[in-house]
N, C-alpha and C positions, 0 to 999 in steps of 0.2 A: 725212514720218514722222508728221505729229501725225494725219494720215487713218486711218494705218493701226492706231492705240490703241484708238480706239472696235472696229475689228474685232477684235481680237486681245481684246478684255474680252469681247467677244459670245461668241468660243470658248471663251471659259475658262468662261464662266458656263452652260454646255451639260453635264451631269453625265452620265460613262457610264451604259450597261445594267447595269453590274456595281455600282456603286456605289450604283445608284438602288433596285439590287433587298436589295442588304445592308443597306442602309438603312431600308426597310419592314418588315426581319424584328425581331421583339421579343428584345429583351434578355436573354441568359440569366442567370437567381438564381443569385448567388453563396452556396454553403450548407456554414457551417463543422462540422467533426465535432462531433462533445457532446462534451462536458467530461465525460464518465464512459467508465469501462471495464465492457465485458460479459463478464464473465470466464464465463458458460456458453459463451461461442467459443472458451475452450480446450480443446485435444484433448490429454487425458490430462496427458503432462508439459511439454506445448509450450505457452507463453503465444504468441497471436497478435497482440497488441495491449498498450499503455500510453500512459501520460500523461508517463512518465518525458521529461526532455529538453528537450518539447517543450508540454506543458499542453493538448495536444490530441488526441486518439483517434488515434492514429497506429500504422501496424503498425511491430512490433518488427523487421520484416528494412530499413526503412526511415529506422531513426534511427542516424546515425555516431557513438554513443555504446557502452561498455562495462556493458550493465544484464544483469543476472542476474535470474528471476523466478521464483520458486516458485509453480508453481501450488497449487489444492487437496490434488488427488488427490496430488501430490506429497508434500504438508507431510503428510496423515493418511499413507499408505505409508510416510516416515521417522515416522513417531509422534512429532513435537516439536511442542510447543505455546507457545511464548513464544522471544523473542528470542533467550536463551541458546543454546536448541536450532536456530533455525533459524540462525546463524550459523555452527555448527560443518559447514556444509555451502556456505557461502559463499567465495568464489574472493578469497581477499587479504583477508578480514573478520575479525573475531573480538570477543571482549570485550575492554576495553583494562584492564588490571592497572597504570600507570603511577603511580598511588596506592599506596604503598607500605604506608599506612595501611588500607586495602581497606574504609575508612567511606565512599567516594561511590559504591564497586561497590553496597553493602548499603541506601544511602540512596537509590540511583535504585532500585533493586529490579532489581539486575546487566544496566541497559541502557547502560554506559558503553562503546563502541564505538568501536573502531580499522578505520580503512580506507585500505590502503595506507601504512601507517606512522603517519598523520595519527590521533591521538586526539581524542575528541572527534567523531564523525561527528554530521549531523545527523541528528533523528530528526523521522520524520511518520506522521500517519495519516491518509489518506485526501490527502496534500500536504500538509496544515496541521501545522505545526511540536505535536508532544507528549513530553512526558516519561514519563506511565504505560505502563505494562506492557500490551502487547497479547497477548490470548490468542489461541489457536486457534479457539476458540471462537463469535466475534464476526469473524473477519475470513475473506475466500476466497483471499489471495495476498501473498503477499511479496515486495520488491524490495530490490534492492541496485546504487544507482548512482553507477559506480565513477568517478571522475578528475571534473578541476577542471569539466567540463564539465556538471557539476550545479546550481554554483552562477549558469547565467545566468536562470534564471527560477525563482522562487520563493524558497524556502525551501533552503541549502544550504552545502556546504563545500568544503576545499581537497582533502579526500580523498574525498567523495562525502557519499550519501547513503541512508537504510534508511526503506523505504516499508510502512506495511503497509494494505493494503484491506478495507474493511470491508467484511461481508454489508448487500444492501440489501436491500428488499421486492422480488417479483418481478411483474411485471405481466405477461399474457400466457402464464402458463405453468399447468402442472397446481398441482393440491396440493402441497407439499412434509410428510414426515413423516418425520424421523429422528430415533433414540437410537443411541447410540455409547456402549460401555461399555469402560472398560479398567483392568487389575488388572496390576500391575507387583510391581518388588522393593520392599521397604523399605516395605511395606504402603502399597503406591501403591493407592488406587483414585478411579478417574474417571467422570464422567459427564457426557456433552454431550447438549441436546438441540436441535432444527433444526426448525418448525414455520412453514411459509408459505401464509397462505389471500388467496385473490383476490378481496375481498367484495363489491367491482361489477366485472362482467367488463371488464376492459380501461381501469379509471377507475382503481379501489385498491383497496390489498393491503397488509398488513402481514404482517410478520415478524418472530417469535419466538425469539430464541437463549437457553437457560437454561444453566447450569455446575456443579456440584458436585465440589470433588476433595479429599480426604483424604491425604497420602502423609507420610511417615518420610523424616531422610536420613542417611546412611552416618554419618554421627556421632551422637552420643549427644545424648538432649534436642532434637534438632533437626526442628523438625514446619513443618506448611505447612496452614492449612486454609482455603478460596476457596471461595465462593457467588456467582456472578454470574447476571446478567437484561440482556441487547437488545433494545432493541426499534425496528424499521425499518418506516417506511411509505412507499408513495408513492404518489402522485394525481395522476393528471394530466387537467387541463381542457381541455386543448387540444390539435389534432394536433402540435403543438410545444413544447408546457411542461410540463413534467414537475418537482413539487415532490418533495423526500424529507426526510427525517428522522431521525435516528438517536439512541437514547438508549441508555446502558449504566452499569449502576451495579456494582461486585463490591467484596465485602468481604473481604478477607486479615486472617487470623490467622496470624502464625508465629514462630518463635524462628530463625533464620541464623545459621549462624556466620560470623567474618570469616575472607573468601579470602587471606589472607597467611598467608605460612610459619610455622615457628615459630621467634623467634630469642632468643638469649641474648646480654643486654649486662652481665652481670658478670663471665665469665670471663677479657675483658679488665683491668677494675678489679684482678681479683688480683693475675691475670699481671703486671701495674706497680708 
């Protein structure tokens, strides 16, 4: 037996044709999606892709989660512009009224959000956890991600979570140039404007968002007046690194009145 070790090592150490040839071949790069969503990949009202879930560019038919997305074209064809509005179109969402007092609806500037019974959702822009008022304006898409499965990465809750996406600069593309004007009840009027230039072809480009809106509300004394400016840029040095940036400033002027009913506590005193 000890003769036949030495042979039996000599076989072993004889490497097939198949392994010899797998072995020469180089290594394939492993290459993760970006951390950003392209939302000119949606078509019309169909988002194709998010971050939701999963914090990586993943298509929507491929995440075992319950996310809702409003596209663009979506949020301007309902004409809603802030949270208020785009929840009344969301599946098990809404504003949460649980303040009976209705000073934290008026103090967040009415983004106190119920999902799935759970008050209190979390709120983000862009992922990063915010408490201000997102306008139409400044952002290309809304989300709403429903059940406990929000909270494994990131920022989140026991009933979900409300996402909203900012416009970035566009790299790669034409000119952008639009105004949007709109004239409502209650001496609504609005004005958005959208302005993206490409200033070195395929390096940077920034982007312009401006806001003006004037409106009335169905009560007496109650006004709204908003001026806002974004502005997005991005650069990129290299066929892989892409910087951005986003700033936005807007100033609100308004009187609100508080969202609770009207109630009387002295008819009881009498009645006693």
């Amino acid at each position: 037996s000890v003769l036949l070790l030495p042979m039996a090592a000599l076989a072993q150490s004889v490497p097939s044709p198949a392994l010899a040839a797998a072995s020469a071949e180089p290594k394939a790069t492993v290459t993760l999606s970006p951390f950003e969503v392209r939302t000119e990949k949606d078509q019309g009202y169909a988002a194709s892709n998010t971050l939701s879930g999963t914090r990586l560019n993943s298509s929507l038919a491929n995440i075992p989660a319950s996310i809702q997305v409003l596209t663009k074209e979506l949020i301007l064809d309902l004409n809603v512009t802030d949270y208020e509005g785009y929840l009344n179109f969301a599946t098990n969402a809404g504003r949460d009224f649980s303040d009976v007092t209705g000073l934290a609806s008026v103090q967040q500037g009415n983004n106190q959000i119920r999902i799935r019974g759970f008050t209190g959702a979390a709120q983000t822009r862009d992922y990063f956890q915010s408490i201000t008022r997102s306008d139409r304006f400044s952002i290309d898409r809304f989300e709403v991600s429903r059940g406990p499965n929000s909270i494994l990465f990131g920022i989140g809750g026991p009933g979900g979570v409300v996402n909203a996406g900012s416009k970035f600069a566009l790299l790669g593309s034409k000119q952008r140039d639009e105004v949007r004007a709109t004239v409502g009840s209650w001496d609504n009027r609005r004005v958005e404007a959208d302005f993206n230039r490409e200033l070195v072809r395929g390096k940077f480009a920034v982007r312009l968002n401006g806001l003006f809106e004037d409106k009335e509300g169905w009560r007496d004394f109650e006004f709204e007046k908003r001026k806002g400016i974004a502005v997005a840029t991005a650069w990129q040095p290299g066929r892989t690194t892409r910087l951005r940036t986003n700033y936005e400033y807007v100033d609100t002027r308004q009187l609100q009145a508080m969202p609770f009913p009207v109630s009387d506590f002295s008819d009881a005193w009498v009645r006693a």
